[in-house]
N, C-alpha and C positions, 0 to 999 in steps of 0.2 A: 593675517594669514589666509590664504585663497583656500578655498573645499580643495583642491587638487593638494597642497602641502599637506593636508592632513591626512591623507591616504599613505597608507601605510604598504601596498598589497605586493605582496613578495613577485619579483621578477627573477626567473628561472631561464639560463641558457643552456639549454640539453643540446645544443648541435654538438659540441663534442666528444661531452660524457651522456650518460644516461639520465632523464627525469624520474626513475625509478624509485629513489629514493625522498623525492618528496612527495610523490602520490602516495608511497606509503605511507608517510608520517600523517598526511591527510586523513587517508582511509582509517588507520588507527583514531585518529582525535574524533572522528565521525561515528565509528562504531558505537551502540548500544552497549558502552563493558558494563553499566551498572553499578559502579563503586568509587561514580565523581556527584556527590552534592551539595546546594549552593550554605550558605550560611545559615538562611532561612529554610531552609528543608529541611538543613538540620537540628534547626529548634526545633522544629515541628515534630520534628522525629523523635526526638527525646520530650516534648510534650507529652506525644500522642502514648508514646512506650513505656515513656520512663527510663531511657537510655539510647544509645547512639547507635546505629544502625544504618547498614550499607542501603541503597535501594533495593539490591538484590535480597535481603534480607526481610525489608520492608512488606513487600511483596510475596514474598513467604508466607510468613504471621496471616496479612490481611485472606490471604488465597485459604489458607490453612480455615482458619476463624468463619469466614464464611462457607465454605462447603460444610463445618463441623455444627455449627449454630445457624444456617439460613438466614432468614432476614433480622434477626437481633442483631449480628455484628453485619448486616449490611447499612441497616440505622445507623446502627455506633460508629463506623466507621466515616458515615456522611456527615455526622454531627462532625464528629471530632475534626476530621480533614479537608471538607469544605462547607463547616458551621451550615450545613442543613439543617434545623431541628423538626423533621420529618414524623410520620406515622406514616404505616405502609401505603395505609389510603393517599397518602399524597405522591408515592412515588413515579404514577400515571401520570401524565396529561389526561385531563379530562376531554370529550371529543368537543365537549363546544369549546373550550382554548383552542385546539387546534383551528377548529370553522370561526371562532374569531379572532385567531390569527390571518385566517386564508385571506376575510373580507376587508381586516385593516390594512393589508400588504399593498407595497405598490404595483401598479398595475401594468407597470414597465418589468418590475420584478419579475410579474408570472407568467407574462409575453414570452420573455427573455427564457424562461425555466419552462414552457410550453415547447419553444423550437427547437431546446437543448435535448428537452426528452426525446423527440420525435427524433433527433441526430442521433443521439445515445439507443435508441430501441434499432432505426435502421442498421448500424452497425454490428451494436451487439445481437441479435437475430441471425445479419446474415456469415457470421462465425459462428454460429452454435449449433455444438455436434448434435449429428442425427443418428440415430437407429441403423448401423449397417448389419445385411443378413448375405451370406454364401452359402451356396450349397456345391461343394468342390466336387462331389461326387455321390451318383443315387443313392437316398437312405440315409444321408448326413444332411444337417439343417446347422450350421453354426449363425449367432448373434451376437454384435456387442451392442448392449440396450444398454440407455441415458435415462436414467429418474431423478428428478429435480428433489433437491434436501425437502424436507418437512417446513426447516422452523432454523433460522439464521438471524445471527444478533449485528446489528452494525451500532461501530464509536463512530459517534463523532465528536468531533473538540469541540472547545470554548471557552478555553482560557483566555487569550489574547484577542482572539479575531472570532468572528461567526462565520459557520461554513456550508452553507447551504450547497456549495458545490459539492461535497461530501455527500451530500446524502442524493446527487443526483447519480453522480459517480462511483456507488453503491448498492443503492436502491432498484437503480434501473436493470444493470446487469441478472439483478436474484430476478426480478420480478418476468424477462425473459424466457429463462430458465423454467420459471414454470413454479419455483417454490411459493407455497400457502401460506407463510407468515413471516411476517417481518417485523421486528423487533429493535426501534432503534434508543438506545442512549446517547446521552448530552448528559455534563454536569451541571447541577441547580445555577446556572449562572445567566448574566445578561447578555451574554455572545452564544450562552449553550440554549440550556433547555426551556429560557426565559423569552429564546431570542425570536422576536415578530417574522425574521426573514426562514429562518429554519423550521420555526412551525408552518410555516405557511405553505413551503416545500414540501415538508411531508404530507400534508392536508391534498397536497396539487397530485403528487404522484399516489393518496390513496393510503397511504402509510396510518394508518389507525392506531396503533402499540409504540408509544413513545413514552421513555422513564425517563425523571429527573436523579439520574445518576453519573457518575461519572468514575475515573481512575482506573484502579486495580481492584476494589468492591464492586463496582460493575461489573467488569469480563471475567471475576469469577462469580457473582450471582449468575449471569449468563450460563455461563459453564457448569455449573453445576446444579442452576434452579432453585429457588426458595417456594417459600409461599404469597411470596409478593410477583416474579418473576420466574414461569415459564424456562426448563434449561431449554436451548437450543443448540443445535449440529453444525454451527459452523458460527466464529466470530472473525468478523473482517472490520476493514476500516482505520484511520490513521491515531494516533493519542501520543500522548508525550512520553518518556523514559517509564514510568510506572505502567500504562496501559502496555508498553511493547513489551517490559518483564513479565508482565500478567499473564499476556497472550504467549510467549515464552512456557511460563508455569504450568497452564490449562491444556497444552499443548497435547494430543493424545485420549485428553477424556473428551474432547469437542477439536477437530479441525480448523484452523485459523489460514487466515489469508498470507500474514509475513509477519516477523518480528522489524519491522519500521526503524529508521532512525533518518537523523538530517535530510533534509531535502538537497539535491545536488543536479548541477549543469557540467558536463563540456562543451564547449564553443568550438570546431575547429572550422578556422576562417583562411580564406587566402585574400592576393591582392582586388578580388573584387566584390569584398564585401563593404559593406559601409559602417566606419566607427562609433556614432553614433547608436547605431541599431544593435550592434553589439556588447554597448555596455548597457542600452538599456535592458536587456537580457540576462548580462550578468546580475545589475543591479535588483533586480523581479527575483532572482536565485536567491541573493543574499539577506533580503528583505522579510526569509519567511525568520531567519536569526536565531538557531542557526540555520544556516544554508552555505551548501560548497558553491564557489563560481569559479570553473577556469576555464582559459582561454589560449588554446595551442594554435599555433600560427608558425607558418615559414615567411612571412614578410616583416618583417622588423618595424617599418613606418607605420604599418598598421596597428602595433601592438602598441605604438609608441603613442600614436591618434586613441585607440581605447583607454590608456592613462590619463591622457588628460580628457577623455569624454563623461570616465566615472567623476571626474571633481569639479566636472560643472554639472550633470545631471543626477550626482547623490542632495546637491545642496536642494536640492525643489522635493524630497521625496518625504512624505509624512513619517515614516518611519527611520527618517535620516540615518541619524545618528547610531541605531541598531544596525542598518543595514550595513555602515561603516566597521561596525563591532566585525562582522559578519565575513569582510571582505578581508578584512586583515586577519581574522583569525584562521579562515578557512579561504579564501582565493588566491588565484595566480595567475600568471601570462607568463607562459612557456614559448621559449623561440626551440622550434625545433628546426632540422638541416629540407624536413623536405613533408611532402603528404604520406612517402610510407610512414615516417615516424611518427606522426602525427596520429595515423592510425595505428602503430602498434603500442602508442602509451594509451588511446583511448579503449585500447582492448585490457588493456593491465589494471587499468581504474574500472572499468565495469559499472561507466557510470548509469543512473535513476533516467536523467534525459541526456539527450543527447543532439546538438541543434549542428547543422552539418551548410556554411555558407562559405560555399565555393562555388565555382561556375559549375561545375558538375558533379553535384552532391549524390547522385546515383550511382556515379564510379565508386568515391567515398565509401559510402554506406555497404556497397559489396566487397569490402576489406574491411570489414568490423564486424565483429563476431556476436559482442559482449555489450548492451546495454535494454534498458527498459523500455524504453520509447524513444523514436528518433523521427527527429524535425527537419525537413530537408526545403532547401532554398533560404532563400533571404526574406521571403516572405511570412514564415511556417514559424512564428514566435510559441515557445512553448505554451504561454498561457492558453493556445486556442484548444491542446492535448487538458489542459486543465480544467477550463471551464466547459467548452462546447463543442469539440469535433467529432466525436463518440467513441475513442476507446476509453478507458477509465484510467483516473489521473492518479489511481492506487497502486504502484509502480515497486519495483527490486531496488534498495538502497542497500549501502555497505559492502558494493560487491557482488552482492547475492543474484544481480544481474548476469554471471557468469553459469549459473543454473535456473535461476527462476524467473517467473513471466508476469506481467502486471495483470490485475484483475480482470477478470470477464468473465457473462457469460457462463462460460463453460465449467466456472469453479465452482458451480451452484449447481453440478450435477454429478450423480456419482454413477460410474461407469459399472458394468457388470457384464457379463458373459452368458450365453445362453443357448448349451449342446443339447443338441438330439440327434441319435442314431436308430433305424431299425436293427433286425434280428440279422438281416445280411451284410449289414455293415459294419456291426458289430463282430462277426465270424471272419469278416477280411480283415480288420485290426487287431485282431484279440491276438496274435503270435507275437506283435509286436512289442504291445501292453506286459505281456506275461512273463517273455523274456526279460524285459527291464527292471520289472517287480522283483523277480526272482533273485537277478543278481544285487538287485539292493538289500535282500532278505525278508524283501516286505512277502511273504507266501500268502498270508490275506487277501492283498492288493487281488495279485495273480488270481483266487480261486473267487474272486465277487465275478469276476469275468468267463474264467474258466468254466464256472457253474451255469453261467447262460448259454454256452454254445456248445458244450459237450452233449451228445444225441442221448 
C-alpha cells in the first residue's frame, strides 16, 4: 500500500451546499470541552485521587489544593503526576545550570536565537503603545498612560518536544513592555526544564527565575504564589488540556493571555499556487498532533495535486504516522465555487493562521475579517510567524480569533487614564456633570462638584 492509500483526509465539496457544517464539527472536536480523557489519564486520575474525574474536575481539586496548602500540594502534586520527588529547594534552576546550559548549547543554536531576538524586539517595540496626552481645551490635561506588569509567569511545554521558540515568543514581548520579572516554567522533564536548548534560551535573553514545574500545579502556584514561588499578574504561554483549564480556573485572580487548544491552518490556494508547498504546510499544521489543516480552493486539480503530495511527503516525516493521525482526524480539502467563498467559510472558522497563496493575497486578506495571524504569498510559510519574523507565535485558537489577538507587546501593559482639570474648567463642566448625577439619583456625585464651584 503506497503512503497516498493510507490517507484518509476528508474531501469536501461545498460549491453547492454550504462547508458550514463540517468546520463546525471541526471547531467542536478542537475545542478545550474538558471532559475527553485518554485511558492512561485516566488511571492516573484515579491513582492520583482515588476515583475518576473529568479533567475539568481534575484541575479543580489541584487549583483548590494549591492556593489552600501553597507548596506542600505543589510538591505532592509533582511527585504524584509527574514522579518529581522534589524539596522546594529543587524547584529553581540553579543559575550555574542555566550558564551551563548557555555554554554547552550549540552555537548555531544561539546565532540563530540572537537574530530571532533582535527580529522579535524590532517588531514588538515598534507596536508598543505609548503614553498619549490632549489637552482639548484650557485648564483640561487628559492621559492614557502604559505601565508595564510587575511580575508575569510564562508555560512552557515539554512533554513531547522542547520549545525554546516559546520562550522567545514570550519572553521577548514582556521584556519590551518594560516588566521587571519574569518567571518561566517547564515540567521536570527532558524536553522541559531538563532541556540544554530551553535553558540556554533563557540564560541568552536574561531570563534568571526558571522552575521545574509543570501542568495545572504550576499556573496555580503562579497564580496564587507559595513560598516556593512568587504570585505573579499575568500567566501566558502555551500547555496542554490541563494547563489551558488551569489558566481557565485562575482566570480573574491573575490575568492570562488565552485558554489555548489545537493548533490550526487554513490554506486558501488558487491555480497558481504550487502543490507541493502546500502540503508541506498542511503537513507542519498537522505534525504538532493535534493540529487542524485545511485547505479551500476553487481549482479542483490543485486539490487533487495536494492529495497525492501529502502521501508522498508524510512518508519522509519523523513524526509520520502522528501526523497522519492528525490529518485524518482534523483535516480537509474543501472545493469551494469561487474566492468569495473561500473567504466567507475562512471567516466562520476564525482560523489560529491563516496562509493566503493566490496571485493576489492582498485582495484576499481584505475580505477576512477573522484570524490570528495571516501569511501572504507563496513564499510566507507559517513556520517563519513561528519561529523568527517577530510577532509572536502565541495566537486565538478555537474561534476565539473572531475577538481576540495574538500575543504582544502590548499585553504586558496595563492601560490607565489620567484627568486633570483647573477651577475654570471645572465651572464650565460642572452643569453638565450635575445634571446627569442628579437624574441618576446619585445627589453625592452632583454636590463633590457643586461644592468646588459654588462662590
Amino acid at each position: 500500500m503506497t503512503a497516498t492509500d493510507q490517507l484518509n483526509i476528508r474531501r469536501v465539496d461545498a460549491r453547492g451546499d454550504s462547508a458550514t457544517g463540517i468546520l463546525d464539527e471541526l471547531r467542536t472536536r478542537l475545542s478545550p470541552q474538558g471532559d475527553v480523557v485518554s485511558p492512561r489519564g485516566r488511571a492516573l486520575t484515579e491513582e492520583v485521587f482515588g476515583e475518576p474525574l473529568t479533567p475539568v474536575q481534575v484541575v479543580a481539586r489541584i487549583c483548590r489544593d494549591v492556593a489552600e496548602e501553597g507548596t506542600a500540594a505543589l510538591l505532592r502534586y509533582g511527585a504524584a503526576l509527574d514522579k518529581a520527588d522534589f524539596t522546594a529547594a529543587d524547584l529553581r534552576v540553579p543559575a550555574e545550570a542555566l550558564a551551563q546550559a548557555h555554554a554547552a548549547a550549540d552555537p548555531q543554536l544561539l546565532d540563530a536565537v540572537r537574530r530571532i531576538r533582535d527580529n522579535v524586539r524590532q517588531f514588538q517595540s515598534a507596536i508598543l503603545h505609548r503614553d498619549v496626552t490632549t489637552e482639548p481645551q484650557p485648564g483640561v490635561r487628559l492621559q492614557q498612560r502604559y505601565v508595564p506588569l510587575r511580575r508575569i509567569g510564562v508555560c512552557v511545554p515539554g512533554g513531547a518536544a522542547a520549545y525554546p521558540s516559546t520562550v522567545l515568543m514570550t519572553v521577548i514581548p514582556a521584556q519590551v513592555a518594560g516588566v521587571d520579572e519574569i518567571a518561566v516554567v517547564a515540567p521536570p522533564t527532558p524536553f522541559g526544564a531538563y532541556n540544554t536548548d530551553m535553558l540556554a534560551t533563557c540564560h541568552e535573553l536574561g531570563v534568571t527565575e526558571v522552575y521545574r514545574m509543570g501542568g495545572a500545579q504550576a499556573v496555580a502556584a503562579m497564580a496564587y504564589g507559595c513560598d516556593a514561588v512568587p504570585a505573579v499578574d499575568k500567566i501566558v504561554g502555551p500547555g496542554n488540556l490541563f494547563v489551558a483549564l488551569a489558566k481557565k480556573q485562575v482566570y480573574g485572580h491573575v490575568d492570562i493571555d488565552s485558554i489555548a487548544g489545537p493548533s490550526e491552518v487554513i490554506v486558501i490556494a488558487d491555480e497558481t499556487a504550487r502543490a507541493d508547498f502546500i502540503a508541506a504546510d498542511l503537513l507542519a499544521q498537522a505534525e504538532h498532533s493535534p493540529g487542524s489543516s485545511i485547505l479551500i480552493s476553487w481549482s479542483e486539480s490543485l486539490l487533487d495535486a495536494v492529495y497525492e503530495e501529502l502521501g508522498r511527503q508524510v512518508a519522509g516525516l519523523e513524526r509520520g504516522e502522528l501526523t497522519v493521525d492528525s490529518l485524518e482526524a482534523f483535516g480537509a480539502l474543501i472545493h469551494v465555487r469561487d474566492e468569495a467563498q473561500a473567504c466567507e467559510l475562512t471567516d466562520q472558522f476564525a482560523p489560529e493562521h491563516l496562509h493566503i497563496q493566490t496571485a493576489d493575497p492582498r485582495r484576499v486578506i481584505a475580505n477576512i475579517r477573522n484570524s490570528g495571524a495571516a501569511f501572504l504569498g507563496h513564499y510566507t510559510p507559517v513556520a517563519l510567524g513561528d519561529y523568527a519574523a517577530g510577532p509572536s507565535h502565541v495566537l486565538p485558537t478555537g474561534g476565539t480569533a473572531r475577538w481576540a489577538a495574538g500575543l504582544s507587546s502590548n499585553d504586558f501593559l496595563r492601560s490607565g487614564s489620567v484627568i486633570e482639570f483647573n477651577q475654570a474648567a471645572l465651572s464650565q463642566i460642572a452643569p453638565d456633570v450635575t445634571t446627569i448625577a442628579e437624574k441618576e439619583g446619585l445627589t453625592g456625585h452632583a454636590q463633590s462638584v457643586r461644592i468646588r464651584t459654588s462662590d
